[in-house]
C-alpha atoms as a printed R data frame, in Angstrom:
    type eleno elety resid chain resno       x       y       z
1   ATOM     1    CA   UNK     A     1 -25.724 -11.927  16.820
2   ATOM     2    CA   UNK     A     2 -24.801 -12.904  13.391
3   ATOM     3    CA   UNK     A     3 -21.373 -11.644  12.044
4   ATOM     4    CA   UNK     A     4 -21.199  -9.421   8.947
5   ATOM     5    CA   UNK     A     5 -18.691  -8.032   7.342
6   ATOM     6    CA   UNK     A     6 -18.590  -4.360   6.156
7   ATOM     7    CA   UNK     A     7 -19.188  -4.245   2.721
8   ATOM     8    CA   UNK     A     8 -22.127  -7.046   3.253
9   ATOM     9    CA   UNK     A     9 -24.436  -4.492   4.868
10  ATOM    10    CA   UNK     A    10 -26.280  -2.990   2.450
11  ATOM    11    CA   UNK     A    11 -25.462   1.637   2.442
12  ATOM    12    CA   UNK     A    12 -28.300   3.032   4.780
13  ATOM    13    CA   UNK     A    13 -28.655  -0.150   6.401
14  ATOM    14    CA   UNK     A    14 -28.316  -0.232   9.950
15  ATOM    15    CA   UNK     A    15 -25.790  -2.862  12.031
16  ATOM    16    CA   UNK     A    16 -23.892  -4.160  14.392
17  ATOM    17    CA   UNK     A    17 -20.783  -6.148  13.899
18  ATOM    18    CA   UNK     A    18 -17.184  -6.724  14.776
19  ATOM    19    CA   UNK     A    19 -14.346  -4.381  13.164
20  ATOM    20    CA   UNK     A    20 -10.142  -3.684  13.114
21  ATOM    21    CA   UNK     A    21  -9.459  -0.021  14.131
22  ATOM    22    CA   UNK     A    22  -6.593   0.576  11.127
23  ATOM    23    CA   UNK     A    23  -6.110   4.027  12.257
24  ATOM    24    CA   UNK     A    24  -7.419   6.119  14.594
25  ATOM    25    CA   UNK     A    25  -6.504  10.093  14.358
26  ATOM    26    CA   UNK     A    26  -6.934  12.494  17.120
27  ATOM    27    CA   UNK     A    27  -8.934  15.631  15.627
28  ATOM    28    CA   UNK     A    28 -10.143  18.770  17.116
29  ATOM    29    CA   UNK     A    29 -13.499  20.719  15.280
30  ATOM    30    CA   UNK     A    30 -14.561  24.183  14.885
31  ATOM    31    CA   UNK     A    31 -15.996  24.374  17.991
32  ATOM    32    CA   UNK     A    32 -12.462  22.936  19.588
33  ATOM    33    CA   UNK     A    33 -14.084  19.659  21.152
34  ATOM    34    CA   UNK     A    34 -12.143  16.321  19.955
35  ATOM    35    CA   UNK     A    35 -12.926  13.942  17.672
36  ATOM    36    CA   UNK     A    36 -11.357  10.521  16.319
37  ATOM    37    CA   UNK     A    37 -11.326  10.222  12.541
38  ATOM    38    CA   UNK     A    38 -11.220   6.116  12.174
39  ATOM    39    CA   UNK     A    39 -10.246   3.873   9.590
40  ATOM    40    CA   UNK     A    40 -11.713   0.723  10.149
41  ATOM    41    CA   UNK     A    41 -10.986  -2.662   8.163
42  ATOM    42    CA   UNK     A    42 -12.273  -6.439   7.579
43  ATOM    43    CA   UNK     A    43 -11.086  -8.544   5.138
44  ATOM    44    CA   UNK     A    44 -13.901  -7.168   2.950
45  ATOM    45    CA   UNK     A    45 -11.847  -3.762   2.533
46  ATOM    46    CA   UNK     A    46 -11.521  -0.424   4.430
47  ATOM    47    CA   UNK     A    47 -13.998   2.187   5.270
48  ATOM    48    CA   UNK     A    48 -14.031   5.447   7.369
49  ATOM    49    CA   UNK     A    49 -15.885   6.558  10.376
50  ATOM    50    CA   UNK     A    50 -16.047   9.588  12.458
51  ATOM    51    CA   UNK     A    51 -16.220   9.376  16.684
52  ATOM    52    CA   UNK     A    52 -18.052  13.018  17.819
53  ATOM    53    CA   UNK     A    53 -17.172  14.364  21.271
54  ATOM    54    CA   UNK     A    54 -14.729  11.881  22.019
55  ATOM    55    CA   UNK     A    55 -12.948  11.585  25.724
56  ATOM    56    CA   UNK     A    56  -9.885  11.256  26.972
57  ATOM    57    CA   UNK     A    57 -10.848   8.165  28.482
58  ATOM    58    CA   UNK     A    58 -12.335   7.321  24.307
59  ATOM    59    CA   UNK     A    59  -8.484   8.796  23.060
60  ATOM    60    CA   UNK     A    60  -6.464   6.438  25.414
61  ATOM    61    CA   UNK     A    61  -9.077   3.414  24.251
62  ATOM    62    CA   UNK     A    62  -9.791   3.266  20.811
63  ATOM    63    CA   UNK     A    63  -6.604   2.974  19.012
64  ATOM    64    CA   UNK     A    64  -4.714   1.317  16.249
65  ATOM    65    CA   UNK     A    65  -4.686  -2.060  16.257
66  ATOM    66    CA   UNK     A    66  -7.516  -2.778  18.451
67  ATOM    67    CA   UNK     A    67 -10.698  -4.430  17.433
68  ATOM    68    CA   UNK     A    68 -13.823  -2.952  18.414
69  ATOM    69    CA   UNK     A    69 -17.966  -3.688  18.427
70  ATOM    70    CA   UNK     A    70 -19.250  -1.264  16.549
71  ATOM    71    CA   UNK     A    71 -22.980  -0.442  16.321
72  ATOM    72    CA   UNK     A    72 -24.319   1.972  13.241
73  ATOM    73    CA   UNK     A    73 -25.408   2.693   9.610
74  ATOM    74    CA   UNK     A    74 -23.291   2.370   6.264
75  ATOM    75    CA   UNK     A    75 -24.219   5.249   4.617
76  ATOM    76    CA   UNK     A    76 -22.268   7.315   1.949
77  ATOM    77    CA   UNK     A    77 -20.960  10.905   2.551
78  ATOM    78    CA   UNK     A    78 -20.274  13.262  -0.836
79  ATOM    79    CA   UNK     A    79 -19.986   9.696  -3.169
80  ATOM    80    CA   UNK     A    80 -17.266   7.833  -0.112
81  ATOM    81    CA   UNK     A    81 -18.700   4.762   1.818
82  ATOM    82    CA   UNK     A    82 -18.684   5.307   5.765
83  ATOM    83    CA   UNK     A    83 -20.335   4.083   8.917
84  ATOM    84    CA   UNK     A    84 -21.959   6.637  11.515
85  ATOM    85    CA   UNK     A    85 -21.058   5.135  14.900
86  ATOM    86    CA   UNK     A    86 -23.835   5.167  17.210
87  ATOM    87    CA   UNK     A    87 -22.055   3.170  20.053
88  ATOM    88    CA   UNK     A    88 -18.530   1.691  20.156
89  ATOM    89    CA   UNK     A    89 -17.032  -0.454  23.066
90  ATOM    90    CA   UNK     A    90 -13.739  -2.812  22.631
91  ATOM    91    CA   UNK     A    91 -14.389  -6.299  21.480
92  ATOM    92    CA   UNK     A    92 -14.581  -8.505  24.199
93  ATOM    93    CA   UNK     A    93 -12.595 -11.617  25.438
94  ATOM    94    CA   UNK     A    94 -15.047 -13.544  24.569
95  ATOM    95    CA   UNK     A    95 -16.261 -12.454  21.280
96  ATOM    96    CA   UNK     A    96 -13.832 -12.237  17.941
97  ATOM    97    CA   UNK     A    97 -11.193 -10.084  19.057
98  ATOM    98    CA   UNK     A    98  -8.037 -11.204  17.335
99  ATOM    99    CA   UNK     A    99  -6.894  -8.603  14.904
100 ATOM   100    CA   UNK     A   100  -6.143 -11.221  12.719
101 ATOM   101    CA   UNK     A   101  -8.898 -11.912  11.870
102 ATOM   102    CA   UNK     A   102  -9.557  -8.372  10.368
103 ATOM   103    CA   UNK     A   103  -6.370  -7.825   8.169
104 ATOM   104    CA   UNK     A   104  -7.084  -7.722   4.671
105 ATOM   105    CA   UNK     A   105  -4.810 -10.421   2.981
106 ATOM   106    CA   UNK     A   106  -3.437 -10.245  -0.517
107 ATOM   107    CA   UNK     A   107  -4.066 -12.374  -3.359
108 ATOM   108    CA   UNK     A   108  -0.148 -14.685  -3.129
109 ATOM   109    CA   UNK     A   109   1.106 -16.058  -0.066
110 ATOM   110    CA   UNK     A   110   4.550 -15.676   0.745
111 ATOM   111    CA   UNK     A   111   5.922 -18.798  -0.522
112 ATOM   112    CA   UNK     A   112   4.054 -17.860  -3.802
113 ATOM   113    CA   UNK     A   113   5.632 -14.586  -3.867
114 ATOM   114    CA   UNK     A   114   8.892 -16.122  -3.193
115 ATOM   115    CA   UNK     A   115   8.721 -18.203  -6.432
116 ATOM   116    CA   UNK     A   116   7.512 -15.755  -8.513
117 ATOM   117    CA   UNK     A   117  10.223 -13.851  -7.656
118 ATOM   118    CA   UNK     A   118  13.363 -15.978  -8.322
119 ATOM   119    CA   UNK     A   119  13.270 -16.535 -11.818
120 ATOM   120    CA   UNK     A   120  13.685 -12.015 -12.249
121 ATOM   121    CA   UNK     A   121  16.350 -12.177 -10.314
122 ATOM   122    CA   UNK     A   122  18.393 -15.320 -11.991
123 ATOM   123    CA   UNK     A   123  17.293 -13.097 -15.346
124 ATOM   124    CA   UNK     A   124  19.738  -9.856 -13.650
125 ATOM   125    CA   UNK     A   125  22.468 -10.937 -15.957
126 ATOM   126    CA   UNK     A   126  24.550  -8.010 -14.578
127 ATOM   127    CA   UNK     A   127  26.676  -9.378 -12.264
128 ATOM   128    CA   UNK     A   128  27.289  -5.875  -9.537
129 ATOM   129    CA   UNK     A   129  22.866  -5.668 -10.121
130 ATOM   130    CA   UNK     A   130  22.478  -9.004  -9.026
131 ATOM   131    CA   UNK     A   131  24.899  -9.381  -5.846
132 ATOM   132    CA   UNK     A   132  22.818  -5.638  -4.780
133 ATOM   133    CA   UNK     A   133  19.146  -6.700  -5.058
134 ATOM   134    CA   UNK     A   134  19.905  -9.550  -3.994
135 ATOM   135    CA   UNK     A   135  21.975  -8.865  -0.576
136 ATOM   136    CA   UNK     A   136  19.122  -5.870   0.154
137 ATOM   137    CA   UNK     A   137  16.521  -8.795  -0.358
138 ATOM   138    CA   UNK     A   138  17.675 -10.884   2.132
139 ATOM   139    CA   UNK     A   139  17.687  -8.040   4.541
140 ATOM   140    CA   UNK     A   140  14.521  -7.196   3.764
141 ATOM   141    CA   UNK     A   141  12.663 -10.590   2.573
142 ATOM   142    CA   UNK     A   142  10.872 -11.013   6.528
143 ATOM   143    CA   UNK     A   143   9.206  -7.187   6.110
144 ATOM   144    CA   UNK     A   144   8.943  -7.078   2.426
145 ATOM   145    CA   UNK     A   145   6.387 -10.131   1.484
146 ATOM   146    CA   UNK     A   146   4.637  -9.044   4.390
147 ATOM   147    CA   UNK     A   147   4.179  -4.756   4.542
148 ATOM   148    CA   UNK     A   148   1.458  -3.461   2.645
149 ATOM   149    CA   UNK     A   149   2.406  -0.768  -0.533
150 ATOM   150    CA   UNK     A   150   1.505   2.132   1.195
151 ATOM   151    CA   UNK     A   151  -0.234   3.215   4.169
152 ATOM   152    CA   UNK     A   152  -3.708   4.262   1.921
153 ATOM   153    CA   UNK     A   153  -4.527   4.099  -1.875
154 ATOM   154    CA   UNK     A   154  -3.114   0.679  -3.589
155 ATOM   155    CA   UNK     A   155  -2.188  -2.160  -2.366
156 ATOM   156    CA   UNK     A   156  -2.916  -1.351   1.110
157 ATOM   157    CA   UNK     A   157  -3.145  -5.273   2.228
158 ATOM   158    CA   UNK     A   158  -1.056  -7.656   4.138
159 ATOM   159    CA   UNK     A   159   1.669  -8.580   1.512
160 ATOM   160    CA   UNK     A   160   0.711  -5.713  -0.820
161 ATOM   161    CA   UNK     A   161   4.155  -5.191  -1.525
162 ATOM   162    CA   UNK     A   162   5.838  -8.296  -2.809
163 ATOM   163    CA   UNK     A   163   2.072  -8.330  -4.981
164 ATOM   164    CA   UNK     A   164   2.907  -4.698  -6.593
165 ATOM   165    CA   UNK     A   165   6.233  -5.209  -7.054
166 ATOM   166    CA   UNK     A   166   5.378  -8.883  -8.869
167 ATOM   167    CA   UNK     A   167   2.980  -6.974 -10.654
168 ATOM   168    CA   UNK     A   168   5.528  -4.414 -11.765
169 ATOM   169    CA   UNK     A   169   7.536  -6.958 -12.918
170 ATOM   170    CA   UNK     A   170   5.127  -9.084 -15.166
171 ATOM   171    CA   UNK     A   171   4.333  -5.772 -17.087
172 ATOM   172    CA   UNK     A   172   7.842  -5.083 -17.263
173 ATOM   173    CA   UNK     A   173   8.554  -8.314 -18.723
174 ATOM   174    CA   UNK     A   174   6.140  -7.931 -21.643
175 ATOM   175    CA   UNK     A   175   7.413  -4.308 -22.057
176 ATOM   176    CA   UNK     A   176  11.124  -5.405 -22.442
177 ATOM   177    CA   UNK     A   177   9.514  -7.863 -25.295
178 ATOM   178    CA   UNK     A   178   8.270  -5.696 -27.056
179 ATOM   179    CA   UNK     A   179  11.109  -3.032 -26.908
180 ATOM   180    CA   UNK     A   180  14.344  -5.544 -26.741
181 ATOM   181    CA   UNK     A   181  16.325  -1.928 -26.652
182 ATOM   182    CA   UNK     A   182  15.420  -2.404 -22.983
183 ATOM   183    CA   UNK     A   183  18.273  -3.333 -20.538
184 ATOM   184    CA   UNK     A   184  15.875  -5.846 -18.725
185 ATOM   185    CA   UNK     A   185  18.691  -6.430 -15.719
186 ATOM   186    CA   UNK     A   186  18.293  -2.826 -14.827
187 ATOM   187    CA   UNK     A   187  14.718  -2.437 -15.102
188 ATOM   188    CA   UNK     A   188  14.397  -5.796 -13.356
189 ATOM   189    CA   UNK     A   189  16.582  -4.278 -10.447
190 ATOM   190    CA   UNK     A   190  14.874  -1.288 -10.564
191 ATOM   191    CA   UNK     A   191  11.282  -2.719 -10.099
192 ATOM   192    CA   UNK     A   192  13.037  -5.019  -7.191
193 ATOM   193    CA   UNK     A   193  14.006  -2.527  -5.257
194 ATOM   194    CA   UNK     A   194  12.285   0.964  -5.855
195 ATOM   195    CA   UNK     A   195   9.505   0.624  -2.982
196 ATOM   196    CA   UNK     A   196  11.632  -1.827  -0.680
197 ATOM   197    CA   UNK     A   197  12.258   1.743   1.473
198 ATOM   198    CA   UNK     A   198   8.978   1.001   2.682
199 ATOM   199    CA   UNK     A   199   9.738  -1.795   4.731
200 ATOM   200    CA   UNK     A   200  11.493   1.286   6.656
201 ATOM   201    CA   UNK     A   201   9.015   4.069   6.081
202 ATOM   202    CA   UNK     A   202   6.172   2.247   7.240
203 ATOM   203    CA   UNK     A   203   5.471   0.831  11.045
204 ATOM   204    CA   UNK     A   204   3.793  -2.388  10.218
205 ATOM   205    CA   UNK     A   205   1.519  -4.230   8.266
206 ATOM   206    CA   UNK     A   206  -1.339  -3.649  10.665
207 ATOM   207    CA   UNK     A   207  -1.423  -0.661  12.236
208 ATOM   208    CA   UNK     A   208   0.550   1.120   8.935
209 ATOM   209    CA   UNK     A   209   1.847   4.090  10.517
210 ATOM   210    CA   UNK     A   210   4.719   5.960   9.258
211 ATOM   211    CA   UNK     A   211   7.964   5.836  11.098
212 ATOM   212    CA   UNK     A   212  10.187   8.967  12.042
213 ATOM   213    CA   UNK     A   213  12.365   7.344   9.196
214 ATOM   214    CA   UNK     A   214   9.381   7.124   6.919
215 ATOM   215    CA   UNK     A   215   8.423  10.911   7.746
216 ATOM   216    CA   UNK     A   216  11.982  12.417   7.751
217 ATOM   217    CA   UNK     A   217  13.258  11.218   4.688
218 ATOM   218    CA   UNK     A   218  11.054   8.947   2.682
219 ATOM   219    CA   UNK     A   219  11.155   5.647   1.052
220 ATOM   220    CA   UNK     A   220  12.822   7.187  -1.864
221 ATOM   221    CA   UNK     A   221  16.027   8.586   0.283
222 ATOM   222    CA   UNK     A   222  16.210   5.072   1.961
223 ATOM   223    CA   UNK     A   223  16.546   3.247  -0.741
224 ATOM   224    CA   UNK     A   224  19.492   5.314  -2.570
225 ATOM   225    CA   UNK     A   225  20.868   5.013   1.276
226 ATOM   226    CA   UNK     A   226  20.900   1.133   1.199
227 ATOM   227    CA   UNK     A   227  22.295   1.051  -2.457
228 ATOM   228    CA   UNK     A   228  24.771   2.774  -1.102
229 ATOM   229    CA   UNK     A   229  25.526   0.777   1.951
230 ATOM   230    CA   UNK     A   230  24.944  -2.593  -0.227
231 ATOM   231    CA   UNK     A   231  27.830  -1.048  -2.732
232 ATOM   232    CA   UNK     A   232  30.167  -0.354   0.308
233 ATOM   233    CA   UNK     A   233  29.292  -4.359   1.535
234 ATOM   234    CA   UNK     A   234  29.823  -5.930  -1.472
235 ATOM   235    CA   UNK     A   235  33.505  -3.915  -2.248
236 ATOM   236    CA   UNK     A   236  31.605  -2.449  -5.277
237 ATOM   237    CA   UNK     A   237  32.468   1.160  -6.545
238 ATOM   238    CA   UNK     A   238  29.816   3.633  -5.812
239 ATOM   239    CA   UNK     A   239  31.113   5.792  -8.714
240 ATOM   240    CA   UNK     A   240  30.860   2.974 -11.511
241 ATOM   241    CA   UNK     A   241  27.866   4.097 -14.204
242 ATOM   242    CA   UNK     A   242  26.322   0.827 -14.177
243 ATOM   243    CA   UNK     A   243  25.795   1.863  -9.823
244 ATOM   244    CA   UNK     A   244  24.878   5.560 -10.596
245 ATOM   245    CA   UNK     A   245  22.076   4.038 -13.380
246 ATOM   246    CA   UNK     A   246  20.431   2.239 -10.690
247 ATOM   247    CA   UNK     A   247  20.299   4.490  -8.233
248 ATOM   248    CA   UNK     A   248  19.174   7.054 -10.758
249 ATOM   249    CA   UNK     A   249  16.270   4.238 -11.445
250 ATOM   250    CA   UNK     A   250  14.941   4.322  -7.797
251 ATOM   251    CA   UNK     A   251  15.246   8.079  -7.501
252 ATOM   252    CA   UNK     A   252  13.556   9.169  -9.929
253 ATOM   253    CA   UNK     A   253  10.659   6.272 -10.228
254 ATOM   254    CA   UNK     A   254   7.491   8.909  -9.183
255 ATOM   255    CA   UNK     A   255   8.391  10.491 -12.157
256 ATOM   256    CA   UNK     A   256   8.197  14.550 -11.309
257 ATOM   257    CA   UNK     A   257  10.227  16.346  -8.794
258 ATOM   258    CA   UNK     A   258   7.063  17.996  -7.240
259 ATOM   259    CA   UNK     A   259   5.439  14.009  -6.920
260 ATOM   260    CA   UNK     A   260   8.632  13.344  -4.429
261 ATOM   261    CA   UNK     A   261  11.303  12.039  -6.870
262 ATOM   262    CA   UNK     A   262  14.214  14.232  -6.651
263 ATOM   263    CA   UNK     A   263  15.294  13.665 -10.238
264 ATOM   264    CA   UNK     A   264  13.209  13.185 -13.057
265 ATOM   265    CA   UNK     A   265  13.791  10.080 -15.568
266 ATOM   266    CA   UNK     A   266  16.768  10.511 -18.156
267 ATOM   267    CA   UNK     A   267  16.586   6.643 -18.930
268 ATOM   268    CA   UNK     A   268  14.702   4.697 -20.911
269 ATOM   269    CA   UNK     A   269  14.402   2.003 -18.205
270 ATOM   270    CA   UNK     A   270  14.089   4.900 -15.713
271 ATOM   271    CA   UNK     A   271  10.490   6.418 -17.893
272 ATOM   272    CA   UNK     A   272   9.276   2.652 -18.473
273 ATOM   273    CA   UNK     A   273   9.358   2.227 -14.286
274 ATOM   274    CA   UNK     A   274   7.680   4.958 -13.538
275 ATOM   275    CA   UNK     A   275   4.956   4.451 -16.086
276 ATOM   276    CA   UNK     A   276   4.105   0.522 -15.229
277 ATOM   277    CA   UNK     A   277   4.251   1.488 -11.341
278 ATOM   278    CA   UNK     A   278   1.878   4.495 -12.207
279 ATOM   279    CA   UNK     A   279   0.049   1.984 -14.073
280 ATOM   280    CA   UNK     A   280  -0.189  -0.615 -11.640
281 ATOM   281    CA   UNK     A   281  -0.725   1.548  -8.564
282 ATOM   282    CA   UNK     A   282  -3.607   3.253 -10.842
283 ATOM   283    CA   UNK     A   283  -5.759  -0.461 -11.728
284 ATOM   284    CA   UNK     A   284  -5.248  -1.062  -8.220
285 ATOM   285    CA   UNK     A   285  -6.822   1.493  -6.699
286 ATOM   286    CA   UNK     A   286  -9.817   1.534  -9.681
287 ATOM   287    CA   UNK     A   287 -10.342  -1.974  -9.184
288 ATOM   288    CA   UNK     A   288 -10.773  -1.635  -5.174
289 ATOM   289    CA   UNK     A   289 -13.212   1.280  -6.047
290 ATOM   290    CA   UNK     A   290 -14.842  -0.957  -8.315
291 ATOM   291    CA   UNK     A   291 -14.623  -4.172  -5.938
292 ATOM   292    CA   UNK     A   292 -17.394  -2.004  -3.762
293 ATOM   293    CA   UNK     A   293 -19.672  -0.346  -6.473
294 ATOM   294    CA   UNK     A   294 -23.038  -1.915  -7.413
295 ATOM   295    CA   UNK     A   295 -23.265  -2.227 -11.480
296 ATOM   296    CA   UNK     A   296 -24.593   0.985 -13.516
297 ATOM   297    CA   UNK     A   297 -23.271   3.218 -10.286
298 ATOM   298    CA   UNK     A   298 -19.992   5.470 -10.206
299 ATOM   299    CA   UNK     A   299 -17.316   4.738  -7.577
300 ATOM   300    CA   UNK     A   300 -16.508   6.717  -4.980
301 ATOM   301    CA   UNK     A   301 -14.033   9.783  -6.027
302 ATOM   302    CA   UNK     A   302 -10.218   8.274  -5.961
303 ATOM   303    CA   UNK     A   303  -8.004  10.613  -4.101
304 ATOM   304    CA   UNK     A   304  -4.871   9.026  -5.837
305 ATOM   305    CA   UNK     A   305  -6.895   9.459  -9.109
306 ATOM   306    CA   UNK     A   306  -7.164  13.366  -9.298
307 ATOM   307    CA   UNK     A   307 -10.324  12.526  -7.245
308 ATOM   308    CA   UNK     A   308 -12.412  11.611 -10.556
309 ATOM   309    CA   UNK     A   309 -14.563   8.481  -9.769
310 ATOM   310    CA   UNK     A   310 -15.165   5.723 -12.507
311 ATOM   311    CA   UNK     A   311 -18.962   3.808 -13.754
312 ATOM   312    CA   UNK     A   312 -19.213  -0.474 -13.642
313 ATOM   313    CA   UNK     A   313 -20.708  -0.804 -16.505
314 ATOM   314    CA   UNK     A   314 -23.055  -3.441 -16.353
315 ATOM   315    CA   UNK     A   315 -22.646  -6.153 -18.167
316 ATOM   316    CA   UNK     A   316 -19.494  -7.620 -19.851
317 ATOM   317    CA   UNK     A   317 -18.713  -6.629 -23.430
């Protein structure tokens, strides 16, 4: 049986291959009989699936993490690529059942990352900025090359979040030279550390759950927590403006009070992070879209993009 991945097959083709079960979520229809909504994932992207009449026996098997031979059709439901499952079983010992295998990786490796990274920090010229990202980097450098941005929508890979956050900071670089008004240690600082809460919030990079942490108070809170307990560490004064600016930065970084930050931006620095993370979240998940859509066709609808969908045009211009 020749492997394929996912996004090979051709929509209304039928198959059988080899896929990661991402996440698997226990459902219950109108009629009150259970389902399992899946998220399955090779390294040619993610794509959902629904299990109909599922056991208990099917619950307690087909979970996160797990890597399963699926038989069934790519089709598209209401503009959004999924498979109908006609039969499901776990990957065998003897067939390709290391998860792996499966994991969507991101474009740097960590070393890559690494060096990318050093030359923003050495360019925190404030002193108290530099000692903080630096000392929360180092207790977070094993999770934070490694976790994914966010459990769906951008950047949803192994490593996505050292890749966002070194994507944040090559737009912020050509922002601050452009506007040299622009404190570039505390937007540098602020792009550092505004989504390292995840490394918290989130389980893993391959199952991607969210931890009672993660649910309970958010990557946001976390951060402003570890500021805080980075301040205390370092003998710094938690009431100094320079450490009530940067905690301001990572508070307030989604931009609106009802889009989870619980301040909205009153600096400069503070509008110019939300707007490039916006931004970069945004290409992200337009180019994913994209990655899957034939030329002359419309994506799928983006959730994370008020659920419009966007046309490859096709050819270049």
């Amino acid at each position: 049986m020749d492997y394929n991945r996912i996004y090979d097959i051709p929509v209304d083709e039928n198959f059988e291959t080899y896929l990661l079960i991402k996440l698997a979520e226990k459902r219950q229809d109108r009629n009150g009989k259970m389902f399992i909504a899946f998220t399955f994932e090779d390294r040619s992207g993610s794509i959902s699936g629904m299990y109909w009449g599922a056991s208990e026996e099917d619950l307690e098997t087909f979970q996160a993490g797990r890597v399963v031979h699926i038989a069934g059709r790519r089709e598209l439901y209401n503009g959004k690529p999924q498979v109908r499952i006609n039969a499901l079983r776990l990957a065998r010992d003897d067939e390709p059942n290391d998860p792996e295998m499966y994991i969507d990786q991101g474009p740097m490796s960590r070393q890559e990352m690494i060096d990318e990274i050093n030359p923003y920090l050495d360019a925190i010229t404030n002193e108290d900025y530099q000692q903080i990202v630096r000392h929360i980097l180092n207790q977070a450098s094993k999770d934070f090359f490694a976790y994914p941005a966010a459990k769906k929508n951008h950047h949803a890979f192994v490593g996505g979040l050292g890749f966002h956050t070194i994507s944040m900071l090559r737009l912020a670089q050509s922002v601050a030279y452009q506007y040299p008004i622009i404190d570039k240690s505390l937007l540098y600082a602020g792009v550092l550390l505004h989504d390292i809460g995840k490394t918290i919030e989130l389980s893993d990079p391959l199952t991607t759950e969210y931890t009672l942490a993660g649910n309970m108070l958010g990557h946001i809170t976390i951060i402003s927590e570890w500021i805080n307990q980075a301040v205390l560490d370092l003998g710094l004064d938690n009431n100094a403006e320079e450490i009530i600016l940067l905690k301001h930065m990572v508070l307030s970084h989604h931009g609106k009070r009802e889009w989870g930050s619980p301040v909205e931006p009153h600096l400069l620095e503070a509008e110019v992070l939300h707007h490039i993370d916006n931004l970069d979240a945004s290409i992200e998940m337009i180019k994913e879209a994209l990655d899957h859509t034939d030329a002359g066709q419309y994506t799928e609808r983006i959730f994370g993009m008020d659920n419009r969908n966007f046309y490859k045009f096709k050819e270049s211009h």
